[in-house]
C-alpha positions in Angstrom: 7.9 11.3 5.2 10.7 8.3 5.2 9.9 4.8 5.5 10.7 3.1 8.7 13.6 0.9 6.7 15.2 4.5 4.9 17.8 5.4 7.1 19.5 9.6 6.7 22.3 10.2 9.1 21.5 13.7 10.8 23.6 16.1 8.7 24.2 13.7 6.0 23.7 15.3 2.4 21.5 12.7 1.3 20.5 13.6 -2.2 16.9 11.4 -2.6 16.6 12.5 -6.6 19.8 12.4 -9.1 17.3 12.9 -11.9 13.7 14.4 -12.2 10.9 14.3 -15.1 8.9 17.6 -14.6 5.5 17.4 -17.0 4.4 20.8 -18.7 1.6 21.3 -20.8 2.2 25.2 -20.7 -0.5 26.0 -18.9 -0.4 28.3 -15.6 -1.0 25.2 -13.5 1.6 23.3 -14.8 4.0 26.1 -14.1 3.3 25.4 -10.7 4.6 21.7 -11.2 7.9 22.8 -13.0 8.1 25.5 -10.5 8.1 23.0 -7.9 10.2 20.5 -9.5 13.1 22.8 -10.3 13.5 23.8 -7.1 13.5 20.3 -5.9 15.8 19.4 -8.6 18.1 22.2 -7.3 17.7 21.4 -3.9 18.8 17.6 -4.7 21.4 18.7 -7.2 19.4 16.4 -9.7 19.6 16.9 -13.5 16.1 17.3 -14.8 14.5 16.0 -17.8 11.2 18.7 -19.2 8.6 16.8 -21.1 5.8 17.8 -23.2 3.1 15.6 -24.8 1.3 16.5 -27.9 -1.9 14.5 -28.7 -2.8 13.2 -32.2 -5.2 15.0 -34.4 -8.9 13.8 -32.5 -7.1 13.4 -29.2 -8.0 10.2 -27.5 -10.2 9.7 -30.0 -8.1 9.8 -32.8 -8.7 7.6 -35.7 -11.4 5.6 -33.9 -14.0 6.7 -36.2 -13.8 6.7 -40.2 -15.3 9.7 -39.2 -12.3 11.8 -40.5 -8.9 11.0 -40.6 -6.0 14.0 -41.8 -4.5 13.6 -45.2 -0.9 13.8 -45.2 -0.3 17.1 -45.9 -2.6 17.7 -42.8 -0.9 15.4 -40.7 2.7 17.4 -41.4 1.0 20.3 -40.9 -0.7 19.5 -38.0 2.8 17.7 -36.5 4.8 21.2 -37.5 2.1 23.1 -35.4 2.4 20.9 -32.6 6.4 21.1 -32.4 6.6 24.8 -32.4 3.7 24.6 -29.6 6.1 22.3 -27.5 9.0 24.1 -28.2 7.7 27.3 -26.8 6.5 25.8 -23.9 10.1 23.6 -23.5 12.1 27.1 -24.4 11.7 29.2 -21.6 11.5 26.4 -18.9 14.9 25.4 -20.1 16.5 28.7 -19.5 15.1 28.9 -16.2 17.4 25.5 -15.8 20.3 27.0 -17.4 20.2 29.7 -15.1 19.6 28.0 -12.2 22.9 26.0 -12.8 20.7 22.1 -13.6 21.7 20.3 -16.5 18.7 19.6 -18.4 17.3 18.2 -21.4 14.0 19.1 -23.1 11.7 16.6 -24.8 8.4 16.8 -27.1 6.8 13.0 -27.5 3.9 13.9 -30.0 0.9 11.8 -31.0 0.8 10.4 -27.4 -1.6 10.0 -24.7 0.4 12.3 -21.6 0.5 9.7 -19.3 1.8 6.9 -20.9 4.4 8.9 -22.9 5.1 10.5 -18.9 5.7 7.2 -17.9 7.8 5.8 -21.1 10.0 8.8 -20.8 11.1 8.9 -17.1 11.5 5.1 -17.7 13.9 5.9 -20.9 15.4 8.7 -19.6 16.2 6.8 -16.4 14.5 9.2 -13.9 14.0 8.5 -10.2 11.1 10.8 -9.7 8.5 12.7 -11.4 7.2 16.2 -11.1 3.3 17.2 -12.3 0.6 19.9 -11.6 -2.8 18.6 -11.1 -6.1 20.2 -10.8 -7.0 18.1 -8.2 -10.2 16.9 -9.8 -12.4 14.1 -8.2 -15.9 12.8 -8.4 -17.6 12.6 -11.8 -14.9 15.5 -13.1 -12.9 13.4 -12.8 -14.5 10.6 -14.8 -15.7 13.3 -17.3 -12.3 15.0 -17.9 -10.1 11.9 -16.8 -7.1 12.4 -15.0 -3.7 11.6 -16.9 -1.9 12.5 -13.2 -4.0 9.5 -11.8 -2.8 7.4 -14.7 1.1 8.7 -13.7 0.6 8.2 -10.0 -1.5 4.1 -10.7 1.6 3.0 -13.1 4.6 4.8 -11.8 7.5 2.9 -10.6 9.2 5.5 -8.9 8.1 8.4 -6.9 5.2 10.7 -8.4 5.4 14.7 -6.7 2.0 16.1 -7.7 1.6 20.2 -7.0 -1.8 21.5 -6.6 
């Protein structure tokens, strides 16, 4: 839907996006969301910019406790884990892309919370829109399991696509 102050010439090419952020965790419902945002990236002629977002060790709890906190060698083990993870998930949405003719560019933020490193990297990356799969959680689920895509959607400074 277009504001009353957003003006598109019948049979103008209006391209809205020049550059997308699609979030992946890997997971069959995120595939939805990068689904989605290729197309919408090809539709636009946008380049597109895939992100993934590793946690630390503990998650959002990491290092709040002295509970346990990883050694070094367990940290760079842990890290090495968590890159190959990212890259197979970045890997094959990238050829998609590449196939599709969109330039991309893949990118693995680890030891992040997903929403805020969603955020900082559409920000960096200068991208006008962002792509992301939710499960469309509400109530106390959502409380219980929080919602990162509520975070996106509450701090985002440009548009927020969510797929369900």
């Amino acid at each position: 839907m277009l504001r009353s102050d957003t003006t598109v010439a019948v049979g103008e090419s209006a391209n809205m996006y020049t550059h997308i952020l699609i979030s992946t965790d890997g997971s069959e419902l995120a595939q939805t969301g990068v689904t989605h945002g290729l197309a919408l990236a090809k539709l636009h002629g946008a380049r597109v910019t895939i992100v993934t977002v590793t946690e630390a060790p503990g998650g959002q709890f990491a290092y709040s406790s002295e509970l346990w906190t990883p050694d070094e060698a367990g940290m760079a083990a842990y890290e090495e884990a968590q890159d190959r993870a990212a890259q197979a998930i970045l890997a094959p949405v990238k050829a998609i892309a590449e196939q599709l003719g969109l330039e991309i560019e893949a990118v693995h933020v680890p030891n992040r919370r997903a929403a805020p490193a969603i955020l900082d990297t559409a920000s960096r990356c200068g991208c006008d829109a962002i792509v992301m799969a939710s499960h469309g959680r509400s109530g106390m689920s959502r409380v219980l399991f929080g919602s990162q895509t509520a975070e996106v959607m509450a701090n985002a400074t440009m548009p927020v696509v969510i797929v369900q």
